[in-house]
C-alpha positions in Angstrom: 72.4 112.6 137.5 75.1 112.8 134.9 74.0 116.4 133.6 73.6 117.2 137.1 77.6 116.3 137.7 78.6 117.9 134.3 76.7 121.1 135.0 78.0 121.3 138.1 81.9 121.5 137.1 80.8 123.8 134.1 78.9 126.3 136.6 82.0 128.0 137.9 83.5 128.4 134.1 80.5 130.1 132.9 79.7 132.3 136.0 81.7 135.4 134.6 81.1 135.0 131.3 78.2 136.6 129.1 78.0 135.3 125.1 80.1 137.0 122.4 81.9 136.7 119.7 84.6 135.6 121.5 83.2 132.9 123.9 80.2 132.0 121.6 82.5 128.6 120.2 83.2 127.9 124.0 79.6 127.8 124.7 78.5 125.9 122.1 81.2 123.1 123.1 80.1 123.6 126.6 77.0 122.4 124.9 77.6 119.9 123.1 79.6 118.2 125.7 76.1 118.0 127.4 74.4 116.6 124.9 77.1 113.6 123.3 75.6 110.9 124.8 72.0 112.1 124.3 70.4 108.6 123.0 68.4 110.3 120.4 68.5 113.3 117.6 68.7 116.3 119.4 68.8 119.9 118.2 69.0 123.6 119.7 68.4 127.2 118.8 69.3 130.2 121.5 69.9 133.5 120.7 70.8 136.0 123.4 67.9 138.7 121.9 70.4 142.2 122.2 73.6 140.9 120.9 71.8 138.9 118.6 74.8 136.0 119.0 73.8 132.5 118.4 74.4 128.5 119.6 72.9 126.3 116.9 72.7 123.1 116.9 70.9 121.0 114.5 68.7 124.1 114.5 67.0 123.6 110.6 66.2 120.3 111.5 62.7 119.5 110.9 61.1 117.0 114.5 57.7 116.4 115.5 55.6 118.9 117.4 53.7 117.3 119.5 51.9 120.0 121.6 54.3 123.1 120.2 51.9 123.1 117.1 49.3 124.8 119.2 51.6 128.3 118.8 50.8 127.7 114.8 47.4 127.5 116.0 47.6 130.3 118.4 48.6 132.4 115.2 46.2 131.1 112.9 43.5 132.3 115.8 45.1 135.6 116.1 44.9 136.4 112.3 41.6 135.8 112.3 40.9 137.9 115.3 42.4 140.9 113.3 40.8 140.1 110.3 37.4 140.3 111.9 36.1 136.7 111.2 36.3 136.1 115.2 36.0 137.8 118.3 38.4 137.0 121.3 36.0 137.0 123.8 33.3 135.5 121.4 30.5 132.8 123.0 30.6 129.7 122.4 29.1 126.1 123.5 30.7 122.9 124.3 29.4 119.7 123.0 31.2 116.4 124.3 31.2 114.8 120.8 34.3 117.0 120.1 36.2 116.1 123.2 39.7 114.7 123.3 41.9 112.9 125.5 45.5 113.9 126.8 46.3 116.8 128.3 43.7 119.6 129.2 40.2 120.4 131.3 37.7 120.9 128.8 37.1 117.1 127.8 35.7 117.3 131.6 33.2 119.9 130.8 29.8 118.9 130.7 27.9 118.9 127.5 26.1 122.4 126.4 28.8 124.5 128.8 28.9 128.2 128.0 32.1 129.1 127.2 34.1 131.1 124.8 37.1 132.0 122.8 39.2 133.4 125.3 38.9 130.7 127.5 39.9 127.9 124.9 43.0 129.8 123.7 44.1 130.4 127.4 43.1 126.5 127.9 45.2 125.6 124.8 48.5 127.0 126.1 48.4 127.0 130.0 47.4 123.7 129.9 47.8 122.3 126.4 44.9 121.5 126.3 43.8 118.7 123.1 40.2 119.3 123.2 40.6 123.0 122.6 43.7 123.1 120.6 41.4 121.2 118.0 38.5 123.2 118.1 41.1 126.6 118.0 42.8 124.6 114.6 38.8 124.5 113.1 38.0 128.1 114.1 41.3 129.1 112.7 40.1 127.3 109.2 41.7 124.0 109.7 45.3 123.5 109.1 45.5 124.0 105.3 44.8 127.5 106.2 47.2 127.7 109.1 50.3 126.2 106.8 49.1 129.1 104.3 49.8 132.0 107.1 52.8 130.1 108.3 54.3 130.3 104.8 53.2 133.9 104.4 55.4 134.2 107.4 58.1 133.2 106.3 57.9 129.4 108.0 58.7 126.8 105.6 59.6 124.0 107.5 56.7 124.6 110.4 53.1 123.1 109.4 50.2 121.5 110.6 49.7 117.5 109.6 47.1 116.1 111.7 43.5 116.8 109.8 44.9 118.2 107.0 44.0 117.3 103.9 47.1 115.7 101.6 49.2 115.4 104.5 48.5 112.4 105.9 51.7 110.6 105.2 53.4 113.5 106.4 51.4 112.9 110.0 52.6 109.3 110.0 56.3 110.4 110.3 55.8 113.6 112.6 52.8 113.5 114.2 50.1 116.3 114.5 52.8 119.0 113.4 56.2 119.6 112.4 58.9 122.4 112.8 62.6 123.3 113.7 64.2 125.1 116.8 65.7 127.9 114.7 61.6 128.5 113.4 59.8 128.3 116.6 62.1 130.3 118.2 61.5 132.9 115.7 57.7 132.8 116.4 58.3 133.8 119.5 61.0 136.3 119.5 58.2 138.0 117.0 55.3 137.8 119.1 58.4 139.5 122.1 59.2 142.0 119.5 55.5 142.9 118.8 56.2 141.9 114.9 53.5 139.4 114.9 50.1 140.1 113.3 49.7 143.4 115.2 51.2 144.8 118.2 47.6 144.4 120.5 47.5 140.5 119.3 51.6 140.4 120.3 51.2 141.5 123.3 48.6 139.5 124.1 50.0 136.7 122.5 53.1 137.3 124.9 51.1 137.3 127.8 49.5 134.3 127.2 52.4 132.1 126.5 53.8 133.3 129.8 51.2 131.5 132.1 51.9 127.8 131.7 51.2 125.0 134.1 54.2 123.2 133.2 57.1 124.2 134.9 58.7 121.0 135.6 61.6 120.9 132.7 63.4 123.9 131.2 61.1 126.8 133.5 62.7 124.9 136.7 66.1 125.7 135.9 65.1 129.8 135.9 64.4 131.4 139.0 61.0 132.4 140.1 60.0 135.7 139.9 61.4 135.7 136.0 58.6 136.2 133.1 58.9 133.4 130.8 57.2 132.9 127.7 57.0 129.3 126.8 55.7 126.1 125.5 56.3 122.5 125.7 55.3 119.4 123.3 55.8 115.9 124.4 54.8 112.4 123.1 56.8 108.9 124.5 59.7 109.8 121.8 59.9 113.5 121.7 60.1 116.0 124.3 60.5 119.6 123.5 60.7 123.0 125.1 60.7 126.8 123.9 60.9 129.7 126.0 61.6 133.6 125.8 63.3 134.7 129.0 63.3 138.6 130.1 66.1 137.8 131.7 67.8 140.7 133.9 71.4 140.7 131.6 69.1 140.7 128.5 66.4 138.5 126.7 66.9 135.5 125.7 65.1 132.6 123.3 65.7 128.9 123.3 64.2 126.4 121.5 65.2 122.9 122.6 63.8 119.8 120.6 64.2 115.6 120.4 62.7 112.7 118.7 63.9 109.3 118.5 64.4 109.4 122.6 65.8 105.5 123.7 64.0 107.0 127.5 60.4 107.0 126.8 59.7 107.0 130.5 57.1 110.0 132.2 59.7 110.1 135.9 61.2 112.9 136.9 64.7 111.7 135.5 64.0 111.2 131.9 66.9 111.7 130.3 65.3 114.4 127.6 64.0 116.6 130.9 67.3 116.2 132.6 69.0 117.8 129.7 66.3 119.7 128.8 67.1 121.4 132.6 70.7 121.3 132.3 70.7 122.8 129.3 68.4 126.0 130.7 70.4 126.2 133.4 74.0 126.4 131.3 72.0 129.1 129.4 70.7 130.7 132.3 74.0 131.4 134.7 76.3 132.2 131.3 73.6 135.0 130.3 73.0 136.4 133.9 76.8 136.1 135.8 75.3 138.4 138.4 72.3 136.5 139.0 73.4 132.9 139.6 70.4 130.1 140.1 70.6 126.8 141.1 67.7 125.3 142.0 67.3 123.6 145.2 67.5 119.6 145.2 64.1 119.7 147.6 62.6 120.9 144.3 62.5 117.9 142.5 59.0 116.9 144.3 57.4 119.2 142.4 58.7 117.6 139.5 57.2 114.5 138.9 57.4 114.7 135.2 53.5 114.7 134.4 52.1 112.6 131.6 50.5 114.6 128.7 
């Protein structure tokens, strides 16, 4: 409730203010007033897309993943795609000895299920899904190849750990993947900007990523009706959001990441998703002045904070 009360008494500041040159050190104390007693590491990218003005905060930072390295994967699928080594509606068959628990459907399918590419990428990011994120990192050629494509890129800091050979001590510090804000908000302002791989696989790319289950944290804080492109990644002591907004006053990216969280809790009031929607929200109303959202308290029990 503390962000609540602080965003609160900042909402009337910001209302008439866009980010410039001018304001862009007000926002970023704005900020980090927000985040000082954060207990954990904490770090922040946004970058209002037409001005091209900045807040960054901890922004090269390297944190864990956790489900965000399924956009890596989403590439690596992509460039193969392009490259003619797979077909995005391709056919393919389920077999139960690949399934994987967490988040997702398809470790409920039932062995020998049609199904095929399309549906596991769509699977992968709507519902971040493990069993198909996995099989996606395979078809892509396993993350050694994905890490190649990421540096080719341009990514140096963003890489695939789990099941990849050589970097297995690397996994035991960040998990399946690593990255920073500053880079994974670059992925996507890409794919907005039709940069990445082709224009047909941005695109489609884009209109994937804007079709997730999980609106509960940073999406909550943006009124409906709003495209956003986005992804989340969450274990106990990480939680971390990135979304593209086509906002009406002008695009927007955010990348918003944490590790070493004290809160490990799933509620609704963990104190990474609280800030997580403050945060959008401060973003949100300084960007738009002439579209002001708050979102009503009644919508907190469709919040629930879901375990994945």
């Amino acid at each position: 409730m503390k962000y609540c009360h602080l965003l609160l008494s900042l909402f009337l500041i910001i209302l008439t203010s866009k980010v410039t040159a001018q304001n862009q050190d007000k926002l970023s104390g704005q900020i980090k007033s927000l985040i000082k007693d954060f207990k954990g590491d904490i770090g922040i990218y946004m970058e209002h897309i037409p001005s091209g003005n900045t807040i960054e905060i901890n922004a090269d930072t390297i944190f864990p993943t956790a489900s965000l390295v399924k956009v890596p994967i989403l590439l690596g699928i992509f460039d193969k795609i392009e490259n003619g080594e797979l077909q995005y509606h391709q056919p393919l068959m389920y077999r139960d000895s690949i399934k994987y628990g967490g988040s997702g459907l398809m470790q409920f399918f039932r062995d020998s299920t049609q199904t095929d590419l399309s549906t596991l990428i769509a699977l992968m990011l709507s519902y971040s899904d493990n069993t198909t994120s996995l099989w996606n990192q395979a078809l892509a050629g396993g993350g050694s190849e994905i890490n190649l494509l990421m540096e080719k890129l341009g990514y140096q800091h963003t890489r695939v750990n789990s099941r990849t050979a050589g970097r297995e001590k690397i996994w035991e510090k960040y998990g399946w993947g690593q990255s920073t804000p500053k880079e994974m908000a670059g992925m996507f302002k890409q794919i907005f900007k039709k940069e990445m791989i082709s224009i047909p696989a941005s695109e489609q790319m884009y209109r994937l990523l804007s079709n997730t289950f999980y609106t509960d944290y940073a999406i909550s804080s943006i009124p409906p009706g709003v495209n956003v492109a986005s992804k989340q990644g969450m274990v106990n002591a990480s939680r971390s959001e990135v979304f593209l907004v086509n906002a009406p006053e002008g695009d927007y990216v955010c990348a918003i990441f944490t590790k070493n969280n004290k809160d490990q809790s799933w509620e609704y009031n963990n104190e990474a998703w609280e800030l997580t929607r403050a945060i959008s929200s401060l973003f949100w109303n300084q960007l738009n002045p002439n579209h002001p959202y708050q979102a009503p308290v009644q919508m907190k029990q469709y919040q629930e904070g879901l375990a994945y």
